[in-house]
Legacy VTK file of the C-alpha trace (Angstrom):
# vtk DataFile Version 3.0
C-alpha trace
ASCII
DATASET POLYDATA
POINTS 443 float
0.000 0.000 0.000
0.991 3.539 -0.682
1.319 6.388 1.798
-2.184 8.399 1.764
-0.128 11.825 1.512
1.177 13.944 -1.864
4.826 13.777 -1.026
6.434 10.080 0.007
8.988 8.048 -1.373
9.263 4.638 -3.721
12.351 2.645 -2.128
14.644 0.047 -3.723
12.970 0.410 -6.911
14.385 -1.094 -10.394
13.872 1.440 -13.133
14.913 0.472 -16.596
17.919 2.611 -17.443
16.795 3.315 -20.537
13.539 5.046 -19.519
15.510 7.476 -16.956
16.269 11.241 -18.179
19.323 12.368 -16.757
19.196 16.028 -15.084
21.623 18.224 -14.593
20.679 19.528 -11.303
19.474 17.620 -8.263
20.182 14.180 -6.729
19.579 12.128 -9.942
22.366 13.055 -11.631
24.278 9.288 -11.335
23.231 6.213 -10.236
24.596 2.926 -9.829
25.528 0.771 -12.754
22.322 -1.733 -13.428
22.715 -4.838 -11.028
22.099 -7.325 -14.122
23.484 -6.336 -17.938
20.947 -8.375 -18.998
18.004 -6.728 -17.552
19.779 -2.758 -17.552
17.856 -2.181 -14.396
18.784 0.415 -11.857
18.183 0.125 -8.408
16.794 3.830 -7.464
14.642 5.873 -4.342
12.221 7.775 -6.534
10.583 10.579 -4.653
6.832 11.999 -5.031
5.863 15.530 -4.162
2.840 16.860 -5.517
2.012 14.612 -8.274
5.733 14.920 -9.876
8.912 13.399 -9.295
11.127 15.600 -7.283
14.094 13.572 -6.746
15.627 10.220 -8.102
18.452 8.806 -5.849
20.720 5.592 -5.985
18.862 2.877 -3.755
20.523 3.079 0.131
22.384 6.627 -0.476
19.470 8.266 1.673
20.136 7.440 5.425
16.569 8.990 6.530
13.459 10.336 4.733
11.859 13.161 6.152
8.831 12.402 4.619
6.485 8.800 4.449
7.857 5.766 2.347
7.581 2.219 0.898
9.985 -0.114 0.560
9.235 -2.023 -3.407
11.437 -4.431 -2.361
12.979 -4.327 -5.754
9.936 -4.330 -8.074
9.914 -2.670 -11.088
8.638 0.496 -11.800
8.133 1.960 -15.684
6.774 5.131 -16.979
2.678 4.382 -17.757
2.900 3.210 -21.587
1.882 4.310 -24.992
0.232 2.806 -27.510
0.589 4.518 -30.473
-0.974 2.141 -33.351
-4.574 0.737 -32.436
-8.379 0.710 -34.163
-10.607 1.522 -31.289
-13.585 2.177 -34.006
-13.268 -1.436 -34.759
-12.555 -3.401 -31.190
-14.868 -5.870 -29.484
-17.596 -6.816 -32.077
-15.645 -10.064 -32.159
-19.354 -11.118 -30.594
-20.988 -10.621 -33.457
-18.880 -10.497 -36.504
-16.239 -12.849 -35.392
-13.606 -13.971 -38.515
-14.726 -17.801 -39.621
-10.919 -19.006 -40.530
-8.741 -16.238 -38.960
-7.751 -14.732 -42.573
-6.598 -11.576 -43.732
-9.239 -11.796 -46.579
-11.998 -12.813 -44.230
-11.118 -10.119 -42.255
-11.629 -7.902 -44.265
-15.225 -8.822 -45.316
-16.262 -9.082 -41.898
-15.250 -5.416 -40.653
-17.293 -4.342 -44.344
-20.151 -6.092 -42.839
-19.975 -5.044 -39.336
-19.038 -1.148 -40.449
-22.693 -0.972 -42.243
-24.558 -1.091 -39.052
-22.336 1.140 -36.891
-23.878 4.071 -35.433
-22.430 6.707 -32.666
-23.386 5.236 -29.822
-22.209 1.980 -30.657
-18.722 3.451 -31.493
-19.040 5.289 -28.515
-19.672 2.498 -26.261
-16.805 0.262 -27.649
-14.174 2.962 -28.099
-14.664 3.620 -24.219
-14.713 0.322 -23.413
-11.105 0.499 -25.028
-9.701 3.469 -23.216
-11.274 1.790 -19.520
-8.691 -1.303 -20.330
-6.068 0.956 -21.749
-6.547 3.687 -18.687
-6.057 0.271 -16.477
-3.535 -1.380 -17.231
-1.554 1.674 -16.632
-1.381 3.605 -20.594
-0.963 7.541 -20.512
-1.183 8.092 -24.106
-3.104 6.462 -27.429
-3.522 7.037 -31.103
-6.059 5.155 -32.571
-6.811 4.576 -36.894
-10.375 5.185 -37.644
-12.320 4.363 -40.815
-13.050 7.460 -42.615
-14.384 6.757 -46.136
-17.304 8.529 -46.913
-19.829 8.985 -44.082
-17.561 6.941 -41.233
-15.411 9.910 -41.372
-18.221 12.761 -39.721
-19.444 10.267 -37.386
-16.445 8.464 -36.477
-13.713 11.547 -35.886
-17.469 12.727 -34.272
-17.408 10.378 -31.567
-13.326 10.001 -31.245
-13.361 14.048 -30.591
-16.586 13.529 -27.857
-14.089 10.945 -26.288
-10.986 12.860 -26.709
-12.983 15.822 -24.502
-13.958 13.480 -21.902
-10.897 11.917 -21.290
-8.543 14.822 -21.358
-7.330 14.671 -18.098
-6.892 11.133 -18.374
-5.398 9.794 -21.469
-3.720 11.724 -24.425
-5.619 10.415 -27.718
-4.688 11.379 -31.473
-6.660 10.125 -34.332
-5.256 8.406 -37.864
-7.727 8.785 -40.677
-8.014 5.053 -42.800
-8.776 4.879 -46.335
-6.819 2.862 -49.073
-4.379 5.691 -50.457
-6.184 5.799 -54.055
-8.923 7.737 -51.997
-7.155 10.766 -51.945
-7.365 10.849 -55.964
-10.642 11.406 -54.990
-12.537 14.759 -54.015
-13.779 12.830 -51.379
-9.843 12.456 -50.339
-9.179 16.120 -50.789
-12.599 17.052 -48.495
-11.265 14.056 -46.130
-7.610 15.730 -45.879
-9.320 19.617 -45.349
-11.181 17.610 -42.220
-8.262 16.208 -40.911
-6.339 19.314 -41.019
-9.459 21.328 -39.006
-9.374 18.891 -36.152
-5.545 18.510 -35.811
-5.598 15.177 -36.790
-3.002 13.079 -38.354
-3.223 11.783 -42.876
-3.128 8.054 -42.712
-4.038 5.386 -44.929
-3.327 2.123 -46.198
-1.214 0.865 -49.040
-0.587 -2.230 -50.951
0.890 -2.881 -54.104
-1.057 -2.150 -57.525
-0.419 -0.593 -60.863
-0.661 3.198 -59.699
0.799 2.973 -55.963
3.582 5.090 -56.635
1.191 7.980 -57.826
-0.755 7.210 -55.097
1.951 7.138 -52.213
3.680 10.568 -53.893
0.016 12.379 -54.248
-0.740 11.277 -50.546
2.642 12.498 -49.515
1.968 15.458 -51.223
-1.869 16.390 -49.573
-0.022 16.022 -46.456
2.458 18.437 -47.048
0.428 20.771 -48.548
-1.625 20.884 -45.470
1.307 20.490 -42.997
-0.292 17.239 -41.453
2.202 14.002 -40.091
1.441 10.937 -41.864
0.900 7.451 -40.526
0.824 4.763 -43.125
-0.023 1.054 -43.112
2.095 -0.407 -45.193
3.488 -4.016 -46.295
1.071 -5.860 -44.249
1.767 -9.173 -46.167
4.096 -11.850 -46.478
4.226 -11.055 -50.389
8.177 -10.653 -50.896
7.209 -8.042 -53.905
5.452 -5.738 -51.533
7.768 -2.779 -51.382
5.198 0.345 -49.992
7.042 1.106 -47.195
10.218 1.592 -49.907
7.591 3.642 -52.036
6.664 6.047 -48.978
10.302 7.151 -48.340
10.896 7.635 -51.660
8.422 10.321 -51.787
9.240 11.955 -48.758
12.967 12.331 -49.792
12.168 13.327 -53.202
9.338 15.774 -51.758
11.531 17.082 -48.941
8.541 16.128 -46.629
9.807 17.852 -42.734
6.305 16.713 -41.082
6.787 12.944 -39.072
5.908 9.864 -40.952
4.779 7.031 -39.194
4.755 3.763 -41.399
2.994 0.449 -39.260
3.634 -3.371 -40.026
5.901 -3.685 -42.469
6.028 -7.304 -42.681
6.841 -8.143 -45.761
10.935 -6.790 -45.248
11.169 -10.486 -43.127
10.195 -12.316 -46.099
12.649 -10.023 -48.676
16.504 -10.907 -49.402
18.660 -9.063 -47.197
19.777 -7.004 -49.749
16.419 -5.754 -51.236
15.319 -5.462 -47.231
18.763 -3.096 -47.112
17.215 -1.122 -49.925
14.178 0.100 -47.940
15.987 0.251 -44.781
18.460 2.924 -46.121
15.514 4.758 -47.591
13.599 4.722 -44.398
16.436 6.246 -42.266
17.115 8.787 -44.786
13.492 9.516 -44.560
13.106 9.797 -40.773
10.349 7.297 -40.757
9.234 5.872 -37.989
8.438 2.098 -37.827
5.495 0.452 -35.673
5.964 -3.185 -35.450
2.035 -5.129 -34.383
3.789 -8.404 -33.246
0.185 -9.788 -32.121
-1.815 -9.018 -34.796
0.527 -10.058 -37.313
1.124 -13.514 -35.509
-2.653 -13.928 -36.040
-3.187 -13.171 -39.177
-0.169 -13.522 -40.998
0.997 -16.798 -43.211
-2.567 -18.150 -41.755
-3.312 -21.131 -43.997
-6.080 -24.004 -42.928
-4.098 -26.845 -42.260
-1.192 -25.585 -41.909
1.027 -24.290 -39.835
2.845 -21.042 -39.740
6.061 -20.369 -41.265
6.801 -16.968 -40.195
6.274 -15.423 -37.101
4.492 -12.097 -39.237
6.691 -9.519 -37.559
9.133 -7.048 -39.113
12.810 -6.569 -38.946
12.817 -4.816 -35.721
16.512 -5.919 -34.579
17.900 -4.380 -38.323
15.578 -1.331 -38.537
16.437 -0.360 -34.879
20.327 -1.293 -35.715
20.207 1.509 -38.556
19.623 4.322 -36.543
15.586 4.123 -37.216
12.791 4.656 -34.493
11.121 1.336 -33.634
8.115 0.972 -31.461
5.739 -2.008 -30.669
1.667 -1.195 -30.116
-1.678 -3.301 -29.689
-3.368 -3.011 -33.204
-6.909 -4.729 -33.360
-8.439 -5.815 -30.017
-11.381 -8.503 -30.404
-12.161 -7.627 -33.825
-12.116 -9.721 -37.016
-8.441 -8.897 -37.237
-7.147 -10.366 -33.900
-9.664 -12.292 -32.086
-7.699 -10.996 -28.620
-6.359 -8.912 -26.508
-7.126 -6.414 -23.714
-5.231 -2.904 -24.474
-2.549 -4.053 -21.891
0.648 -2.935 -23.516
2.589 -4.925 -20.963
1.073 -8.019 -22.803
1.953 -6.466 -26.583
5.815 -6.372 -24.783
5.481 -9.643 -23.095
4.303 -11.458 -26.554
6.940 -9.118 -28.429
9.788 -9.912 -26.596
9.640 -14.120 -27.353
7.857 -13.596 -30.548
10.923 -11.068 -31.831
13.697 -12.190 -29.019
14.106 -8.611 -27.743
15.882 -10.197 -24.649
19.291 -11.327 -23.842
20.224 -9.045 -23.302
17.021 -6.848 -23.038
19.182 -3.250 -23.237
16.592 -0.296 -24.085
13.539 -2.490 -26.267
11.214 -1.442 -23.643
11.524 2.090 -24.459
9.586 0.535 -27.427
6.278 0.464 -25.951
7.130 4.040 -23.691
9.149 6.891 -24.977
9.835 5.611 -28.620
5.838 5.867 -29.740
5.744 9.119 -27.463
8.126 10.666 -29.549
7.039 9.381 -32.537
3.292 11.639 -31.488
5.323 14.631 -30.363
5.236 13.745 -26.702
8.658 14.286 -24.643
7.560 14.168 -21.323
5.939 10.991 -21.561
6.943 7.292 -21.696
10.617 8.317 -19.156
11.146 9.047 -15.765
12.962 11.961 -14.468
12.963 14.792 -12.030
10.506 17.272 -12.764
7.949 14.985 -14.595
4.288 13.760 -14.225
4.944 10.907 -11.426
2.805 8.340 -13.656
3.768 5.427 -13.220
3.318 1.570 -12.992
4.731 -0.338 -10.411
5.431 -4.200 -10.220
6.360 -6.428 -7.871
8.333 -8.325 -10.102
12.345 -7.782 -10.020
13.881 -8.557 -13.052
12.449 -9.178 -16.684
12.099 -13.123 -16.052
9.198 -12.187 -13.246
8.074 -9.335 -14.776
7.187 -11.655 -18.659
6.232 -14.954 -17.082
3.205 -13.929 -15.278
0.291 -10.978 -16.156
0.960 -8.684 -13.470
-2.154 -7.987 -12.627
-1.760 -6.814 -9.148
0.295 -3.652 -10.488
-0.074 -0.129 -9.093
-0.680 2.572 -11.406
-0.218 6.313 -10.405
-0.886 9.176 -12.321
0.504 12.425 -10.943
1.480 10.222 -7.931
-1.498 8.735 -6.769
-3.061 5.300 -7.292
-5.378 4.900 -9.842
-8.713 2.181 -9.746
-7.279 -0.911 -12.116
-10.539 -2.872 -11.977
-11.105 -3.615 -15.449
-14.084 -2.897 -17.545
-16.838 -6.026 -17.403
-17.388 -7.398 -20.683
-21.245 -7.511 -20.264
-21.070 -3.517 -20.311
-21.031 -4.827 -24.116
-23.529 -7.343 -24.484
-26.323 -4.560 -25.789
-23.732 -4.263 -28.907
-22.451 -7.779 -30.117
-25.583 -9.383 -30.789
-25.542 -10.888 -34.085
-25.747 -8.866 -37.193
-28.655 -10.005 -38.966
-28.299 -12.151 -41.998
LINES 1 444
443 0 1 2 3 4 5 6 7 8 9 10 11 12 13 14 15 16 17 18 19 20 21 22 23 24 25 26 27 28 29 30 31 32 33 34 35 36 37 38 39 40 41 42 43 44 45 46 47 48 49 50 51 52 53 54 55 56 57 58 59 60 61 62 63 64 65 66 67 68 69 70 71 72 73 74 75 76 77 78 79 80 81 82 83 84 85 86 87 88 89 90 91 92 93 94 95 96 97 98 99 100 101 102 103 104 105 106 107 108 109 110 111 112 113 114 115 116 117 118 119 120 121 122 123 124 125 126 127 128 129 130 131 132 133 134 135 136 137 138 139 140 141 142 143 144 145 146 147 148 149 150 151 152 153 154 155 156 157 158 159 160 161 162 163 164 165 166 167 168 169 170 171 172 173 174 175 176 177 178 179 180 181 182 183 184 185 186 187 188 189 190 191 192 193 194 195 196 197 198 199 200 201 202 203 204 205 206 207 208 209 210 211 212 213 214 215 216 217 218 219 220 221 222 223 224 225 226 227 228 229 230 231 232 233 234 235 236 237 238 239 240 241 242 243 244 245 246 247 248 249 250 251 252 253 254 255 256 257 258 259 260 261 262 263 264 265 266 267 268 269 270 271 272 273 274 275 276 277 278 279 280 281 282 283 284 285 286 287 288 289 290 291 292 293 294 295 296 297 298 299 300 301 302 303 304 305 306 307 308 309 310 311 312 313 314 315 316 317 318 319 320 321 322 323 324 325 326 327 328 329 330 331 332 333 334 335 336 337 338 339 340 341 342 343 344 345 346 347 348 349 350 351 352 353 354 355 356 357 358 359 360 361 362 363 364 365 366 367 368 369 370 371 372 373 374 375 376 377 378 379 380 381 382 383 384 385 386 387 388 389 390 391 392 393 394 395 396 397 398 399 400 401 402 403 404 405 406 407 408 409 410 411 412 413 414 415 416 417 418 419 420 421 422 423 424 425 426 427 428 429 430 431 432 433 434 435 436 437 438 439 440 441 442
């Protein structure tokens, strides 16, 4: 338990190193060297005044506290976690459109299906249900895709912005617009683009290989710089060796000097590429300054799914090359419950569980868990979230597991969240709050 006061102390805490600013005043300036290479954990006092961290000391160098404390015994404590690649619009009608054979394909033509009879208050009531598991599980930040062609944009970007209100002082939330790139050849794509800009939204899309994708990565490139919007692409989501959108998009952001951030999701197909076409694209992408967001549970569902069959692949991208070359790598949630990915509960701690032994991010561990914390922040423009360090919101989520072999082989569910220092309610959203909306669609 936690002191009941604003100012008390965290003792004989493990903080990855990674996830620690250094400061250039105060007592946090050096700390110990981490206890286990492998895990790149730091034993550190953390101290909470006011909601922030005032003061980050090695473990033991304090002989008194002059104000309440608890002793973590050596548990773990992150920065609360961002998830910066999901499709709230879509998650939990599993219920009622649920995928018949797990496919890509079938996927597809269920969410068509399903999309038809969505309405406000049904995207409303799921999207919440979203942020309550996010909120949680101990997430600070979010940026969801939505559906936006033709009248899912209004209602959808509608709803998101109702949400986006309510939960201000909660969660940060940014919104993708998704809409196969050829719409913005479209007036439809230019009205969709003018929309985006209003709200402050971010020009997104999805792209896959066809006759005209190169005029339709450059003019989407271009609408966004026109309009000085970021762009977050899906791109490559296949295990089609040929698939080369993700090359396509840098291409046009070099060539177009774009400045704004690009964002580029999946990218499977580079695992399934010879390492010297993969090189290609990964030399364009760091000249670029794209970002990559790797879906490691989605893509194990739905990628190389055959009946009969098993698996080949394990669907994710190159994350140990792209992160080698100097380029941004971060790991998110994708579809929750939804014809895409049949699971999942908006825990990011699970998405880094999973991602670690599906894309061996361990042994040793160094900074990959600054890929579900201050790499997405960064990638949405938010410095001050995803790290610990004097002078920051003192959100946080607290384990009682010591080293990364506790802290992967069991859920965690008895974590503490804080946000600005004090312990949040992690009682998860019931699923019956749903049961009104997956009913079967009629036939």
């Amino acid at each position: 338990m936690l002191p009941d006061t604003s100012h008390y102390w965290l003792r004989n805490a493990q903080v990855p190193d990674a996830l620690l600013v250094r400061s250039r005043q105060g007592r946090n300036r050096q700390w110990s060297t981490p206890n286990s290479p492998q895990d790149n954990l730091l034993a550190v006092d953390l101290e909470i005044a006011n909601g922030e961290i005032a003061s980050i000391a090695t473990a033991g160098a304090i002989a008194s506290y002059s104000h309440p404390s608890v002793d973590l015994k050596g548990g773990m404590v992150f920065p609360c976690f961002v998830d910066a690649h999901t499709h709230l619009d879509k998650g939990h009608i599993w219920g009622r459109s649920p995928n018949p054979d797990g496919s890509f394909g079938s996927a597809i033509d269920a969410i068509i299906a399903d999309a038809a009879q969505w309405n406000e208050t049904d995207l409303y009531h799921r999207m919440e249900f979203g942020l309550k598991c996010s909120y949680a599980h101990g997430t600070k930040a979010i940026r969801t895709h939505l559906d936006s062609a033709g009248e899912l944009a209004h209602m959808s970007f509608s709803v998101f912005q109702q949400l986006q209100h309510e939960w201000r002082d909660r969660l940060i939330l940014q919104a993708v617009c998704l809409v196969p790139l050829e719409y913005y050849g479209t007036p439809a794509g230019e009205a969709l683009a003018d929309q985006i800009a209003e709200i402050g939204g971010i020009l997104g899309g999805f792209a896959y290989m066809n006759p005209n994708i190169e005029t339709e990565v450059e003019r989407t490139v271009a609408i966004a710089k026109d309009r000085k919007l970021n762009l977050d692409l899906h791109t490559d989501e296949t295990n089609d060796p040929d698939s080369i959108t993700l090359r396509l998009v840098a291409d046009a952001a070099i060539k177009q000097r774009f400045s704004g951030q690009i964002v580029c999701g999946h990218c499977c197909s580079l695992a399934v590429q010879s390492e010297a076409e993969a090189n290609k694209t990964i030399e364009r992408v760091k000249q670029a300054k794209i970002g990559v967001i790797s879906l490691p549970m989605c893509n194990l569902y739905l990628q190389d799914r055959q009946p009969k069959r098993t698996p080949r692949w394990r669907g994710v991208t190159l994350l140990h090359e792209l992160k080698a070359a100097g380029i941004p790598v971060a790991i998110a949630s994708d579809n929750c419950r939804d014809p895409f990915h049949a699971y999942g509960d908006h825990d990011a701690l699970e998405v880094f569980s999973l991602s670690a032994k599906i894309g061996h991010l361990d042994h040793p561990f160094l900074d990959w868990c600054a890929a579900i914390t201050s790499t997405p922040a960064d990638l949405m423009g938010l410095p001050t979230v995803g790290r610990i360090g004097v002078g920051l919101p003192a959100d946080l989520v607290v384990f009682k597991a010591r080293r990364y072999s506790e802290l992967l082989s069991r859920s965690q569910r008895d974590r503490i969240v804080l946000r600005n220092g004090q312990a949040i309610d992690t009682a998860l959203p019931d699923y019956a709050e749903l049961d009104d909306l997956v009913q079967p669609l009629p036939k």
